[in-house]
PLY file of the C-alpha trace (Angstrom):
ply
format ascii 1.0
element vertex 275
property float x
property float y
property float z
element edge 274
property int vertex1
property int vertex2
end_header
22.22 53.97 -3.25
25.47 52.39 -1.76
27.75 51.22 -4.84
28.80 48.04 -2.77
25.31 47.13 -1.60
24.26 47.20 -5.49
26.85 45.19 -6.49
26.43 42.52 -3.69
22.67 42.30 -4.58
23.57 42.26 -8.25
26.11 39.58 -8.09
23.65 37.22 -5.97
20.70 37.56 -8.60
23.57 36.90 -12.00
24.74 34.04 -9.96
21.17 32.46 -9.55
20.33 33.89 -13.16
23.46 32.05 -14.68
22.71 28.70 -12.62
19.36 28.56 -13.86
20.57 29.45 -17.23
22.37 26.30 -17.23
19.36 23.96 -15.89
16.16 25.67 -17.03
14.76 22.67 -16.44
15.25 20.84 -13.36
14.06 17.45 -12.89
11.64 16.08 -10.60
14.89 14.53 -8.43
16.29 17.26 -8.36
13.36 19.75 -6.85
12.58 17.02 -4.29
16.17 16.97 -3.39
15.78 20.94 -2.88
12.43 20.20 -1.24
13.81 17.50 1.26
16.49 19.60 2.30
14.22 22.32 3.39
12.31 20.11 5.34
15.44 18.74 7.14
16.83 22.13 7.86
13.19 23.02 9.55
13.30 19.50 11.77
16.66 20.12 12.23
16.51 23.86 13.43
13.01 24.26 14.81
14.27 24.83 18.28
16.61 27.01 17.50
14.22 29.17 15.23
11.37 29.06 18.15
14.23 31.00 20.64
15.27 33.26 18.24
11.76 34.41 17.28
11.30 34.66 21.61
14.16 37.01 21.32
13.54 39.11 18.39
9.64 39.63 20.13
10.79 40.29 23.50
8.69 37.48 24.20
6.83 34.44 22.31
5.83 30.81 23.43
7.83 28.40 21.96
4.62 26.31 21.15
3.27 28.81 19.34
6.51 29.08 16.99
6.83 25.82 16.32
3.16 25.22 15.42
2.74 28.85 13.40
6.50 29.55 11.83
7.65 25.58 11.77
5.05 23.63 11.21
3.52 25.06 8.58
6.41 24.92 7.02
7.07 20.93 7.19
3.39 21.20 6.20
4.04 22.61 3.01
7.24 21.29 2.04
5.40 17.38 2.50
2.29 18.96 0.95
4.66 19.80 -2.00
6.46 16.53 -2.06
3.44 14.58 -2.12
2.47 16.24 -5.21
5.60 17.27 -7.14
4.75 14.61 -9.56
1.39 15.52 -10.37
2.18 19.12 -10.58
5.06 18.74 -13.23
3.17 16.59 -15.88
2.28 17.72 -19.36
-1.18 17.52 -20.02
-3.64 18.30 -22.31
-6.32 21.01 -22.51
-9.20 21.86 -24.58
-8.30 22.69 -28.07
-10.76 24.98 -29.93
-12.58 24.44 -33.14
-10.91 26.27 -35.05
-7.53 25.02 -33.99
-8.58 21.46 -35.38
-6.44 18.72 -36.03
-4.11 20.50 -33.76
-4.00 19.79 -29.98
-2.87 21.96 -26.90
-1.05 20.64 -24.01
0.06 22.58 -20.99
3.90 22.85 -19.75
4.12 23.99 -16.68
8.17 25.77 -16.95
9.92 27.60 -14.18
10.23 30.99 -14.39
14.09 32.10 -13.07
15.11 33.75 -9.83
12.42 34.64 -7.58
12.63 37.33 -4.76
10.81 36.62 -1.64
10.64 39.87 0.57
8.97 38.60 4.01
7.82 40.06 6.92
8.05 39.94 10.75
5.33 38.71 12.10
5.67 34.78 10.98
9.03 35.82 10.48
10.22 31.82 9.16
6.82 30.78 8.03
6.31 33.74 5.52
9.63 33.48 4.05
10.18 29.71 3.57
6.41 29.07 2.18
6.72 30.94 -1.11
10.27 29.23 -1.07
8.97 26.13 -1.14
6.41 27.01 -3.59
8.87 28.54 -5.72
11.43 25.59 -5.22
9.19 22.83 -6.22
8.23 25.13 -9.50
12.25 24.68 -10.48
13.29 27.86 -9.20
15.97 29.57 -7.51
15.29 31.94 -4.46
16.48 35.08 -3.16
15.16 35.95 0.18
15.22 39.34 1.88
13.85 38.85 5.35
12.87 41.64 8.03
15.39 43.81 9.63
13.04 43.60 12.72
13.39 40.27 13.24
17.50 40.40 13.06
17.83 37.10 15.43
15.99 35.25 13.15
17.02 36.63 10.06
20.72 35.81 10.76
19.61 32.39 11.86
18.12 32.05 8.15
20.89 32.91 6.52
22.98 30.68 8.16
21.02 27.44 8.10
20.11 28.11 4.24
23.80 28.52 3.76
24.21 25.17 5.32
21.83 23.61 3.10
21.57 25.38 -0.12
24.29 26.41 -2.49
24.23 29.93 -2.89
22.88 29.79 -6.88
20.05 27.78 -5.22
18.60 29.69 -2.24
20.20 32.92 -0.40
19.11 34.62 2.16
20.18 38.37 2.10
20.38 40.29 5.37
20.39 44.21 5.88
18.28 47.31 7.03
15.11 48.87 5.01
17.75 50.27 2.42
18.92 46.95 1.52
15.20 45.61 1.33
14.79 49.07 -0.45
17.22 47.86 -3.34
16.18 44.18 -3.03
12.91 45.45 -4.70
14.08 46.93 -7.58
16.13 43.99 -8.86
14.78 42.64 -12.36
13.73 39.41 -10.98
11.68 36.70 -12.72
9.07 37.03 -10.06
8.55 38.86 -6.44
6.82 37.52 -3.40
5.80 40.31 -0.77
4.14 40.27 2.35
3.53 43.40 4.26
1.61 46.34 4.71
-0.38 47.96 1.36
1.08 51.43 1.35
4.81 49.32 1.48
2.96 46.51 -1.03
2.28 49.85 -3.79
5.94 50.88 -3.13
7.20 47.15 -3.98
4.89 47.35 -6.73
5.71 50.17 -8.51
9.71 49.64 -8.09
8.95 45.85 -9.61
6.81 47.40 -12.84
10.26 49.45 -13.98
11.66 45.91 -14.81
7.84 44.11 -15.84
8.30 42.04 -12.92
5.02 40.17 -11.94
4.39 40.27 -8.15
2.27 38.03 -5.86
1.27 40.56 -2.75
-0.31 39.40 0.42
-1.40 42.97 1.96
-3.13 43.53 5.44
-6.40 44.59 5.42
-10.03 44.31 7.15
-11.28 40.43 8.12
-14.65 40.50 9.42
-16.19 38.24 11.26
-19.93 37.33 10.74
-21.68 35.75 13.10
-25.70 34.90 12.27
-28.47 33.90 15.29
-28.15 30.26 14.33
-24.98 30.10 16.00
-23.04 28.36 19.52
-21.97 31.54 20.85
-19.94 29.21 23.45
-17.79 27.82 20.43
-18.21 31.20 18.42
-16.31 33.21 21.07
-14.37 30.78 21.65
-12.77 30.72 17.93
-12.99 34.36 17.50
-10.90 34.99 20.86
-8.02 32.45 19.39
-7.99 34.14 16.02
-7.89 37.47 17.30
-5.09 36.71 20.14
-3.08 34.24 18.67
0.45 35.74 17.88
-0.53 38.81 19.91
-3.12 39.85 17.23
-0.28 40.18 14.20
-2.14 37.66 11.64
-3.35 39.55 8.73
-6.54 37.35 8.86
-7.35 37.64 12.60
-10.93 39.14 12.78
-10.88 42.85 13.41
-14.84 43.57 13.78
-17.97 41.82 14.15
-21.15 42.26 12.43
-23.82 40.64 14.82
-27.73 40.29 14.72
-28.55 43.48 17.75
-29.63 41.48 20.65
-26.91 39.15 20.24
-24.04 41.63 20.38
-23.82 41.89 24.06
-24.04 38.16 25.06
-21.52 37.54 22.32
-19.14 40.23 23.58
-19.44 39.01 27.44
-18.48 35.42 26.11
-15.32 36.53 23.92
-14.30 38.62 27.54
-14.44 35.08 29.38
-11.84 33.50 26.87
-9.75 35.94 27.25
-9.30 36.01 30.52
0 1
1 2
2 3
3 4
4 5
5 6
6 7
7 8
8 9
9 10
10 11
11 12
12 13
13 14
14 15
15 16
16 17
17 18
18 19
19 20
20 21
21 22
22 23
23 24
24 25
25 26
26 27
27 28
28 29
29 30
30 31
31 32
32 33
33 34
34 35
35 36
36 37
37 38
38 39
39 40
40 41
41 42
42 43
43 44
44 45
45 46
46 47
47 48
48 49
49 50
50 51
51 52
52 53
53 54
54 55
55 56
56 57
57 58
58 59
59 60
60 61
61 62
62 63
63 64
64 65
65 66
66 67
67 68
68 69
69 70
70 71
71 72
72 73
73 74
74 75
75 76
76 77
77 78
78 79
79 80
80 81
81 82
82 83
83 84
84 85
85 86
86 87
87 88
88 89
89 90
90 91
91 92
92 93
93 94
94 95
95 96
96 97
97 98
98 99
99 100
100 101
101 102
102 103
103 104
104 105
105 106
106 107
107 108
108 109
109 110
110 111
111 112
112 113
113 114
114 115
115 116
116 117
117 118
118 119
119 120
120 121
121 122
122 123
123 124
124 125
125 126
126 127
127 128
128 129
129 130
130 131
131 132
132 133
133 134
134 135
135 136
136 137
137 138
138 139
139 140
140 141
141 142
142 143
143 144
144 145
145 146
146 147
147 148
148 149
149 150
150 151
151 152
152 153
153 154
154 155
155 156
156 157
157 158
158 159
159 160
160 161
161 162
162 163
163 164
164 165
165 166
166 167
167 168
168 169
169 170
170 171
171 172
172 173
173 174
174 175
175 176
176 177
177 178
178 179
179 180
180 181
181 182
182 183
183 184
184 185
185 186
186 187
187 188
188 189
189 190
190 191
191 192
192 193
193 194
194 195
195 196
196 197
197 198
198 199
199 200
200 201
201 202
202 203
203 204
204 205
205 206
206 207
207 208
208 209
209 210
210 211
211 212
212 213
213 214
214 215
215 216
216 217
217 218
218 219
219 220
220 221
221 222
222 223
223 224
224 225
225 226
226 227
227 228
228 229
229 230
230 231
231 232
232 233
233 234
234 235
235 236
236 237
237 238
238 239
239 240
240 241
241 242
242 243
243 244
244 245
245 246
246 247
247 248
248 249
249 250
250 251
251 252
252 253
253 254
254 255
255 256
256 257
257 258
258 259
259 260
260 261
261 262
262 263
263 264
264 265
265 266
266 267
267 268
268 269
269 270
270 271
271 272
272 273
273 274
């Protein structure tokens, strides 16, 4: 591994290690604060973000980036907001028999510097949503986006580094080797989104350091469809799902299990949406 690249990932994660060290933790101003400037810097830089997603994928509608990649992030940073309150108070919790006169009460407590490895398909979406979960939890954020997405990515990293102080959020650029080495930091947590042979990879470079990981793998989504239903609105719904964002949603249907007789009308109807 490069000597310079291990250093420059090491130095970000001690940075956000020593900053949280400081303010283990951060008040409920303070997270909204972190949470309101994410939601400016989407506002502020959805445009942008929609043409440099059209450029990284040769080609992609700029309503369908800013209602899949931007939106859903506003979404979740007001969804957060709206309950930040709620979500950081003590409360209490059954306490057992034998634990009588003593009560339990649950503390919800950040956990340090979480990693957030993302991928390209919802290149913004899938990288600022754990980072706004992760934010509003009182923690700070490393983010290594996808070196196929390099427009974007360098868009990121600017506009974070316009609204976040480096020991709160980062966003780290650089090919598979760099993602490679982002993995085996010894981070409090690790967000990945990808592919499952690449999600047991991630997974067994975390273990060496007992990180816990959150993994959102592809896999199979079917689709059932029984003889009570509108095959008009059916097709119609399974035709978005599977087209929007050219197919590249890990929950777009991939096959259908259909009552016999109705396979054929079904599959006639899908054809029409599509074309």
């Amino acid at each position: 591994m490069d000597i310079a690249l291990q250093e420059r990932l090491h130095l970000a994660l001690t940075e956000q290690r020593r900053a949280f060290e400081a303010e283990r933790m951060p008040s409920e101003a303070v997270r909204r604060d972190r949470l309101e400037r994410l939601l400016a810097m989407t506002r502020q830089h959805g445009e942008a973000l929609a043409a440099a997603m059209a450029q990284d994928f040769g080609h992609r509608a700029r309503q369908e980036s800013l209602l899949a990649d931007v939106f859903t992030v506003e979404s979740g940073a007001r969804h957060a907001l709206k309950r930040l309150r709620r979500w950081m108070k003590t409360r209490r919790v059954e306490t057992p028999l034998h634990f009588l006169p003593g009560r339990n009460v649950l503390m919800r407590q950040p956990l340090g510097v979480v990693g957030i490895v993302s991928p390209w398909n919802y290149p913004y979406y899938l990288a600022m949503a754990p980072a706004v979960a992760a934010l509003a939890a009182g923690n700070r954020v490393l983010i290594k986006p996808s070196e196929l997405t390099p427009a974007t990515s360098a868009l990121m990293a600017r506009i974070v580094a316009e609204h976040f102080a480096p020991e709160e959020m980062q966003v780290i650029t650089g090919d598979a080797e760099v993602g490679k080495a982002f993995t085996q930091l010894p981070f409090d947590h690790l967000f990945f989104t990808g592919s499952t042979p690449v999600g047991r990879i991630v997974a067994q470079a975390a273990a060496k350091h007992l990180v816990p990981v959150t993994l959102e793998l592809g896999g199979k989504s079917p689709a059932i469809v029984d003889r009570s239903a509108d095959l008009a609105l059916t097709a119609s719904r399974l035709a978005f799902g599977k087209l929007f964002n050219a197919g590249q949603t890990c929950v777009a249907p991939d096959y259908l299990l259909v009552p016999r007789e109705m396979a054929e009308p079904l599959v006639q109807r899908i054809l029409g949406e599509m074309r």
